[in-house]
PLY file of the C-alpha trace (Angstrom):
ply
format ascii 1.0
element vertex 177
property float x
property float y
property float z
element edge 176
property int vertex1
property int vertex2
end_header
-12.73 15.17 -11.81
-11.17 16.80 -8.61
-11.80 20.11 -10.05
-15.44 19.91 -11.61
-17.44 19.72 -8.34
-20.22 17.97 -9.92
-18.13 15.14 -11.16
-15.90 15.02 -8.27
-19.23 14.50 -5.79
-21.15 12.07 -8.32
-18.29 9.63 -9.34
-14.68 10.28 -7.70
-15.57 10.90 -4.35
-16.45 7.16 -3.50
-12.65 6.56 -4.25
-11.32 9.30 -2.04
-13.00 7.93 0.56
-9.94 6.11 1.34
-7.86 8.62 3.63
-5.14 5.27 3.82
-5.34 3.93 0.16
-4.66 -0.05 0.30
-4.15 -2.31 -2.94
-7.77 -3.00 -3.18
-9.03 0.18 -2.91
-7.37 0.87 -6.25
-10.06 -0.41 -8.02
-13.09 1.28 -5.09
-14.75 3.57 -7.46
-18.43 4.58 -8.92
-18.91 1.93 -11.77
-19.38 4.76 -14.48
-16.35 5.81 -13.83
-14.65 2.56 -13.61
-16.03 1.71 -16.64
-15.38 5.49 -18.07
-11.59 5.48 -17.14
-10.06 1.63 -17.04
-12.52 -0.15 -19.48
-12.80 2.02 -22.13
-9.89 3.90 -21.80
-7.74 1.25 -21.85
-9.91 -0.66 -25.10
-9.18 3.48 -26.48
-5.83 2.60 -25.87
-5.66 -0.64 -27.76
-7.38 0.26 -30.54
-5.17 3.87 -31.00
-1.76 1.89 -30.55
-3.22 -1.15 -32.40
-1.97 -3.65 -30.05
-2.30 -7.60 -30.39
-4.12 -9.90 -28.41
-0.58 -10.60 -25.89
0.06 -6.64 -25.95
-3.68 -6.11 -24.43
-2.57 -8.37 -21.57
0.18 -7.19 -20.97
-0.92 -3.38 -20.86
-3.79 -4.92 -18.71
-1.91 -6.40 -16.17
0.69 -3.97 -15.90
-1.78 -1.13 -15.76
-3.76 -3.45 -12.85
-0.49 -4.03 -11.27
0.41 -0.21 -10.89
-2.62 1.41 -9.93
-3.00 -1.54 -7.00
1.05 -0.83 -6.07
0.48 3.06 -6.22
-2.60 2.68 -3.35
-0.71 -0.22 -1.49
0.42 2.01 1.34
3.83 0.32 1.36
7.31 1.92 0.07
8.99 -1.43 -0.57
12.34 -0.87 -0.86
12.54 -3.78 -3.96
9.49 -2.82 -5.73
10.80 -2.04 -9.60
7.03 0.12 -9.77
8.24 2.34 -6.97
12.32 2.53 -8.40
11.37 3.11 -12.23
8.31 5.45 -11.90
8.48 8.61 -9.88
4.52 7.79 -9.49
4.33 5.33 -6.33
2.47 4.60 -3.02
3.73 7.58 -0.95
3.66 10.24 -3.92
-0.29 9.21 -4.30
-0.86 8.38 -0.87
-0.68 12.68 -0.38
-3.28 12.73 -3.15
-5.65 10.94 -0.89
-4.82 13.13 1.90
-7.07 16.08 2.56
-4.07 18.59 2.17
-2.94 17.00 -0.79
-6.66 16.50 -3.14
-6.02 19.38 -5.07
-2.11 17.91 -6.11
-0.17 15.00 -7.44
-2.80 13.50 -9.73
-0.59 11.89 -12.59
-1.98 8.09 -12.20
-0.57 5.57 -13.17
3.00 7.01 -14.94
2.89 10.21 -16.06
4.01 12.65 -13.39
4.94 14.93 -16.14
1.42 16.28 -15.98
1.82 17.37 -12.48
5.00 19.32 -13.07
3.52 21.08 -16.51
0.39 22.18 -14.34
1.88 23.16 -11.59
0.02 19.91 -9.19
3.05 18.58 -7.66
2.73 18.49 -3.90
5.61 21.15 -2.63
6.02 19.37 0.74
6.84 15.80 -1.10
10.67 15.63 0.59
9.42 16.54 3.89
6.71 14.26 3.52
8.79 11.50 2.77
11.35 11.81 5.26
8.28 12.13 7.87
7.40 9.00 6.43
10.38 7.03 6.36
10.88 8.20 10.15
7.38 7.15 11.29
8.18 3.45 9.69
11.76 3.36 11.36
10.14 4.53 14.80
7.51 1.90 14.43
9.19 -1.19 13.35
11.95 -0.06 16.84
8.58 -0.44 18.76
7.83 -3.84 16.48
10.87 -5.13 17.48
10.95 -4.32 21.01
7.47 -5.31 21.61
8.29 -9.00 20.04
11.83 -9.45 22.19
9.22 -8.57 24.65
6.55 -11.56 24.34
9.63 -13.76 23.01
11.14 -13.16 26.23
7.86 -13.54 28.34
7.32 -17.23 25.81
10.48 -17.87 27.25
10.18 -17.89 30.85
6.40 -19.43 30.35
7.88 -22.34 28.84
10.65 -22.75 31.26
8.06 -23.05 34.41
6.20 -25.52 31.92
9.02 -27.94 31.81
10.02 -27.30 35.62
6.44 -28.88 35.79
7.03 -31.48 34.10
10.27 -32.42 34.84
9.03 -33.94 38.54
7.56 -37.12 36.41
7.94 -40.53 37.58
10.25 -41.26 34.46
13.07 -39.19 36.21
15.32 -41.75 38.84
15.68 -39.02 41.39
11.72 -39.36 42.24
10.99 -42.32 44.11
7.36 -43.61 44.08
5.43 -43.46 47.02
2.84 -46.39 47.47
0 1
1 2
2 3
3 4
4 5
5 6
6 7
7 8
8 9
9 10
10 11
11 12
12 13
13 14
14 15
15 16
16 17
17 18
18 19
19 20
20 21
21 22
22 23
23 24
24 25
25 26
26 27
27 28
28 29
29 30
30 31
31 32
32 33
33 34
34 35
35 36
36 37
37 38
38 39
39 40
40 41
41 42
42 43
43 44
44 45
45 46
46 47
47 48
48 49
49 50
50 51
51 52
52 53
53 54
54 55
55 56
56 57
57 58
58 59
59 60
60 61
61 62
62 63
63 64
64 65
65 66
66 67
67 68
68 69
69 70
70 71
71 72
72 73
73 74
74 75
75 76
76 77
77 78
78 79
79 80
80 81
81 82
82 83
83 84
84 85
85 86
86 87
87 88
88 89
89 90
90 91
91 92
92 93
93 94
94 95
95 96
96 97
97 98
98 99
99 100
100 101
101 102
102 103
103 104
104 105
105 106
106 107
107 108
108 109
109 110
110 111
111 112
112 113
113 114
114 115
115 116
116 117
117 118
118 119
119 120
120 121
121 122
122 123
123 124
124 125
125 126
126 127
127 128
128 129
129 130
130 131
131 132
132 133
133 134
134 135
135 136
136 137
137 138
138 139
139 140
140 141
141 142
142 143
143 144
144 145
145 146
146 147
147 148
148 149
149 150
150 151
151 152
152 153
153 154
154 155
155 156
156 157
157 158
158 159
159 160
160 161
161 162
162 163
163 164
164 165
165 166
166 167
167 168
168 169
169 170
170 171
171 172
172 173
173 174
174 175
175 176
């Protein structure tokens, strides 16, 4: 679909209009091709692997499950999608990029693909450590900007109780009548 302009424009563009893909723009496409690619493509699957009832659930889900973690926009360090499958958030987040559209299109599993067609992004380790320094460098600011208002809480609530603390319960304060 990324290829055949006509396709691309009519159906797959709606989903790529997601520059930051989030869990549930996973399932933000044209309804043809929704119904094209996860309704009857997974019912093709069922039927070709002859699957029961419980196996069409679980393929369900788990197919649901991956194609929402792969367009999260998180790289959770405990996510089992992101440690088994080389497929994950940041390896389709350059997909939705506008330097990466024409690469890394294996969804949901199969990055195979990618490699025997020569669509793997080239730039995927720089990308990543890019990445993983942007996150550090913003969660420093996070953290600095909460001691901040923690700190600030702090010395509100202080000159709260300083007001408060000249009540007539106190036995230094004598009334005055």
């Amino acid at each position: 679909m990324h290829i055949n302009k006509f396709l691309y424009k009519r159906f797959h563009s709606r989903h790529h209009r997601l520059y930051v893909p989030y869990a549930f723009g996973a399932l933000f496409n044209d309804p043809v091709e929704g119904f094209l690619l996860d309704t009857v493509g997974a019912g093709l699957a069922s039927l070709i692997g002859n699957l029961t009832p419980r196996e069409n659930m679980i393929l369900y889900c788990f197919s649901t499950m991956k194609t929402v973690d792969d367009h999260c926009g998180y790289s959770l360090p405990f996510d089992l999608f992101q440690i088994i499958f080389p497929n994950n958030s940041l390896y389709h987040d350059i997909h939705h990029q506008h330097f990466g559209i024409k690469s890394n299109f294996s969804q949901p599993f199969f990055t195979f693909w990618d490699n025997l067609f020569g669509t793997t992004y080239h730039g995927f380790d720089s990308y990543k450590e890019k990445q993983k320094q942007i996150t550090l460098v913003k969660y420093k600011q996070f953290l600095k900007e909460r001691k901040q208002i923690r700190v600030k809480s702090e010395i509100v609530n202080h000159e709260d109780i300083k007001e408060y603390s000249d009540s007539d319960d106190e036995p230094d304060n004598k009334k005055e009548n």
